[in-house]
C-alpha positions in Angstrom: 146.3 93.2 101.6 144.6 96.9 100.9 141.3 97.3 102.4 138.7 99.0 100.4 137.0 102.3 102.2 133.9 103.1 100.8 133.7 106.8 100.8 129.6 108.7 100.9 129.5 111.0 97.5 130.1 114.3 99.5 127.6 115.9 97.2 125.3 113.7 99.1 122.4 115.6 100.6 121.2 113.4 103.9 118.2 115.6 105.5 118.3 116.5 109.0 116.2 119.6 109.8 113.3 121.5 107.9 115.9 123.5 106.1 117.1 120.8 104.1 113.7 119.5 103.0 112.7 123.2 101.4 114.7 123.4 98.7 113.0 119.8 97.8 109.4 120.1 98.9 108.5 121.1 95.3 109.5 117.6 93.2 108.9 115.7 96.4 105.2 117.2 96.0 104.9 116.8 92.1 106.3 113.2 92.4 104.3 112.0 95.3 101.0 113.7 95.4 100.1 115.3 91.7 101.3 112.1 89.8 100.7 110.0 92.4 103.9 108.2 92.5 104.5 105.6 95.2 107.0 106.0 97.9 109.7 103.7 97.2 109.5 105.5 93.5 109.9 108.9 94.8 112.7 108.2 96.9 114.6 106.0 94.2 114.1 109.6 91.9 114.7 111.8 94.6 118.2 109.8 94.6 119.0 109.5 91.7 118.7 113.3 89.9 118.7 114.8 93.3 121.2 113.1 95.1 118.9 113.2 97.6 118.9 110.1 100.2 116.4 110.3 103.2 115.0 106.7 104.9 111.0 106.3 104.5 109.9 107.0 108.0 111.9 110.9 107.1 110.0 110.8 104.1 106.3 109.8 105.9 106.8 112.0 108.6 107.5 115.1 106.0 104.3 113.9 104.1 102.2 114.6 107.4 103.7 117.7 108.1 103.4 119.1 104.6 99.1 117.6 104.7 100.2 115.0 101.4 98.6 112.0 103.3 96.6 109.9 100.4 94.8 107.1 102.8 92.3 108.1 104.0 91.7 106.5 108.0 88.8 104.4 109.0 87.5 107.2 111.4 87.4 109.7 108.2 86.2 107.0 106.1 83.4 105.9 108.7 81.9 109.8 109.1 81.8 109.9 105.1 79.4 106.9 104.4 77.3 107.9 107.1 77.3 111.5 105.7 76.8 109.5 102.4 73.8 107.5 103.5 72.0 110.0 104.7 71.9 112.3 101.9 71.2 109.3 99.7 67.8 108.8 101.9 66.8 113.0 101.5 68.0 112.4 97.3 71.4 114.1 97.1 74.6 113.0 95.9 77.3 113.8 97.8 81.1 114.2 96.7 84.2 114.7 99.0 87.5 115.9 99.0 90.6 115.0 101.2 93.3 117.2 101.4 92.2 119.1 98.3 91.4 115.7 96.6 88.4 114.7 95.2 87.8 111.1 96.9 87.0 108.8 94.3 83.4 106.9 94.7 85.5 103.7 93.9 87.5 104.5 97.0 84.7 104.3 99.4 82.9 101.5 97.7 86.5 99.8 98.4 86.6 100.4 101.8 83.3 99.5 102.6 83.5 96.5 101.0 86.4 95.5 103.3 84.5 96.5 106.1 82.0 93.8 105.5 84.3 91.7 104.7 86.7 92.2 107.8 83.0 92.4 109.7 81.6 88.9 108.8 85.3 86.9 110.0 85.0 88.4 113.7 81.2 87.2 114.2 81.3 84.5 115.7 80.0 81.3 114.2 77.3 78.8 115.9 78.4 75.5 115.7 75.8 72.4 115.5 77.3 69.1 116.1 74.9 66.4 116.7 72.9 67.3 120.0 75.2 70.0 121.2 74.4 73.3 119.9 76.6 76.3 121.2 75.7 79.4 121.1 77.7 82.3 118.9 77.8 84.4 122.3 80.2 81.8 123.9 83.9 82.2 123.7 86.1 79.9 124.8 90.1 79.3 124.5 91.0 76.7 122.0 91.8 73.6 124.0 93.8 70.6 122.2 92.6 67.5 123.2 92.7 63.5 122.4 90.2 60.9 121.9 90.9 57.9 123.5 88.7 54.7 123.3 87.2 53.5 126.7 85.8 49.5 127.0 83.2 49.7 129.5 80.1 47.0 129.8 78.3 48.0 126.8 81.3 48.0 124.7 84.0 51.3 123.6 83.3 54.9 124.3 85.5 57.4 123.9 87.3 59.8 127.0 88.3 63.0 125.8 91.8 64.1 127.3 92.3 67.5 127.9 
């Protein structure tokens, strides 16, 4: 029985220093930044007219050496609704730009929005049961446990097993 050898397309560009991203950088650019193309969509195109096959982690490091990073991190993010805020209180509007690119207001209403969000499941919630109030400053592992019933004298209470 033959076995089949599957043999790369020598026409096959596979990137390994800056040289062989230059002659790319151009529809790499147009694709990713100015029509804002996602990455899996850029590197299916890139294969497919280009013959052009690089793994995502080549093509996300390229995108931070070339300055086409779209998200904008929570550090940046945090600075411009302060920067935001307090213009708002002296009366100006303020607009800003990443990279060259106008941050849409949507963008930052997005992200603080999630902020709240993520804010509001870390606080801690107070919990009233009955008599025993405990306090949202307490933290304490989570602890399985069993209720078992107890007869004493005055009839069944219940043990906790921990």
């Amino acid at each position: 029985m033959e076995q089949l050898v599957a043999q790369e397309d020598p026409r096959r560009i596979q990137p390994a220093r800056d040289e062989d991203w230059e002659p790319f950088k151009e529809a790499i650019t147009q694709l990713y930044w100015t029509e804002e193309g996602r990455l899996r969509e850029v590197m299916n195109i890139m294969q497919a007219v280009h013959n052009f096959c690089a793994t995502e982690k080549q093509y996300r490091t390229r995108f931070k050496k070339w300055n086409l990073e779209k998200n904008i991190n929570s550090k940046r993010m945090k600075a411009m609704v302060g920067i935001q805020k307090r213009r708002q209180e002296n009366g100006k509007g303020t607009e800003f730009s990443f990279h060259g690119r106008p941050v849409p207001q949507e963008k930052i209403d997005r992200w603080q929005k999630r902020q709240k969000s993520a804010e509001e499941l870390r606080r801690p919630l107070a919990l009233n049961m009955g008599h025993l109030r405990l306090s949202p400053s307490l933290t304490f592992p989570l602890i399985w446990c069993k209720v078992h019933p107890v007869p004493t004298a005055y009839g069944t209470s219940c043990r906790l097993l921990v």
